[in-house]
N, C-alpha and C positions, 0 to 999 in steps of 0.2 A: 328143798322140798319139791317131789316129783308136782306134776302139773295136772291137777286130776281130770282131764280133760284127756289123759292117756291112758286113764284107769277105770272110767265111771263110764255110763252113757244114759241119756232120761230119754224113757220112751213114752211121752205125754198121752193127756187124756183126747187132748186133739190137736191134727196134726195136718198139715194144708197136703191138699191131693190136687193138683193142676192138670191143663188139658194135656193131653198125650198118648203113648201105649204104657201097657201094666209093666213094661218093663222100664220105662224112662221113670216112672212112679219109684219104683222099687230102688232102684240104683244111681241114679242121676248120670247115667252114661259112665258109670265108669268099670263098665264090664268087671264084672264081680263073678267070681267061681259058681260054674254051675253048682257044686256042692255044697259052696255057701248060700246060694239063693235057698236051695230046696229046701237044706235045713231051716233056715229062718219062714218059708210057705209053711212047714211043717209047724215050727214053732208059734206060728199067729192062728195057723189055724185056717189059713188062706188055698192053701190048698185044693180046701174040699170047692171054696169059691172057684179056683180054677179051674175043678173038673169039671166045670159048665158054662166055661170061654171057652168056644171053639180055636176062636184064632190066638189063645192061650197067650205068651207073651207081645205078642202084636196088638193084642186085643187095647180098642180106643176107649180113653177115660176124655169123658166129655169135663167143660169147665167147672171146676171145683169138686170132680167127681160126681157128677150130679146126675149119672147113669147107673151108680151104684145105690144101696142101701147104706144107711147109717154106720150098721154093724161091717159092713162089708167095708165098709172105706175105713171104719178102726182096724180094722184088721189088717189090711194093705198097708196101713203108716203102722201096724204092728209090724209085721214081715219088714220093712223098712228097717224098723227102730233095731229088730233083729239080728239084720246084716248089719247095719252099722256097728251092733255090740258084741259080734262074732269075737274079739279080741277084749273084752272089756273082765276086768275082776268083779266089778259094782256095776248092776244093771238096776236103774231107778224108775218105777213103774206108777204114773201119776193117772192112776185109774182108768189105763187104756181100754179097760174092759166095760164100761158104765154105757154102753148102746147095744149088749150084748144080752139075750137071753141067758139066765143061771144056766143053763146045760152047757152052753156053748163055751160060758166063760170059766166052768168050770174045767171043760176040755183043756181050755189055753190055757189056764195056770198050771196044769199035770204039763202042758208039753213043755211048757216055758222053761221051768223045773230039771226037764230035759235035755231040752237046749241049749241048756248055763250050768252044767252041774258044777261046777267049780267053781262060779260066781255066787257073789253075795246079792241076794233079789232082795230088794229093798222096796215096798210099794204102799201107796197112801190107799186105805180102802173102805168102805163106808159099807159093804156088802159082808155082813158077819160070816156068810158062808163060805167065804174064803180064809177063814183064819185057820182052819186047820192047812196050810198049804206053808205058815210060816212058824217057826222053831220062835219067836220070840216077837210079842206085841207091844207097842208102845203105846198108850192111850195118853189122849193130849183133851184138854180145854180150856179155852182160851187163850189158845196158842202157847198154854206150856204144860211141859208134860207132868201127868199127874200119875202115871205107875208104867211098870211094865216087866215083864215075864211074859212066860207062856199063854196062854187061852186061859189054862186051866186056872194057873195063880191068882189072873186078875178076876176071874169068875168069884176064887174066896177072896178076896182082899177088897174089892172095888163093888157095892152093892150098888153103881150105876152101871156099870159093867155087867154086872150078873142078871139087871131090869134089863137091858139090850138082850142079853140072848134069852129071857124067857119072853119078851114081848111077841116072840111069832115070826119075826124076821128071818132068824134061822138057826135053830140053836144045834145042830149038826155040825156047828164049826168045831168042838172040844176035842173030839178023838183025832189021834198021830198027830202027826205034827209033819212041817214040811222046809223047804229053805227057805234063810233070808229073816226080815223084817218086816213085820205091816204097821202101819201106822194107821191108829184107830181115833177120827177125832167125836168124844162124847156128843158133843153137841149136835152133829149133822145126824148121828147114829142115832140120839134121842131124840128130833125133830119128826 
């Protein structure tokens, strides 16, 4: 049995950022392709944070990141989580986006998408408006899972599910579809 440690990669909801520059952040020194940094800036979405580092990789991350914003330091251990899944089949996404404004996070799951097309996006998500971004939903309560298909299926089958996207949160998730897996847990969704 392969070791899925060579297959997978989890890019958390949070993720430690130490003192340093943005590039000691990003790679742990281990000089990584410029092609694979950018892609992964691209894919977090970090980028756009960069174009307003002047001293751009040099640039100093105080303790715990603590010169950045919320979203900006998700998104740097996004770019992170990135490079590290540049080779990965399963990329597992534990709500790295939940410090992020809907626009912003809506960005990074399109780029994500792009970053991995060949990989399966697997991600736990509590924000209905990203369900259209995944080909298939799993809805769980109480820790086991209670349906799963598309958006749409569990919209008719699941009348907790179908009270989620009419409550106002965001019922824009049903049209296309997108890769991967979301994991949808009732309970946090109906809270």
């Amino acid at each position: 049995m392969r070791d899925i440690a060579a297959l997978a990669t989890l890019i958390p909801q949070e993720a430690d950022v130490f003192e340093g520059s943005l590039r000691e952040n990003l790679d742990f020194g281990l000089d990584a392709p410029a092609d694979a940094i950018e892609r992964a800036l691209r894919g977090s979405a970090f980028d756009t944070v960069m174009a307003g580092l002047p001293l751009g990789f040099t640039h100093p991350i105080a303790q715990a990141g603590s010169n950045f914003s919320g979203g900006q330091r998700q998104r740097l251990c996004m770019a992170r989580g990135a490079l590290a899944a540049a080779d990965s089949s399963v990329v597992f996404l534990d709500e790295p986006t939940s410090a992020l404004d809907p626009i912003t996070e809506e960005q990074i799951h399109l780029r994500l998408a792009r970053t991995f097309p060949g990989a399966c996006i697997v991600a736990s998500v509590h924000r209905m408006s990203l369900l259209h971004h995944f080909d298939r939903v799993v809805m769980m309560a109480d820790g086991a899972i209670v349906d799963a298909g598309t958006a749409a299926e569990l919209q008719a089958r699941q009348p907790a599910f179908a009270a989620m996207l009419r409550s106002g949160r965001d019922t824009a998730a049903l049209p296309g579809a997108g890769t991967g897996t979301a994991r949808v847990d009732a309970e946090a969704l109906a809270a």
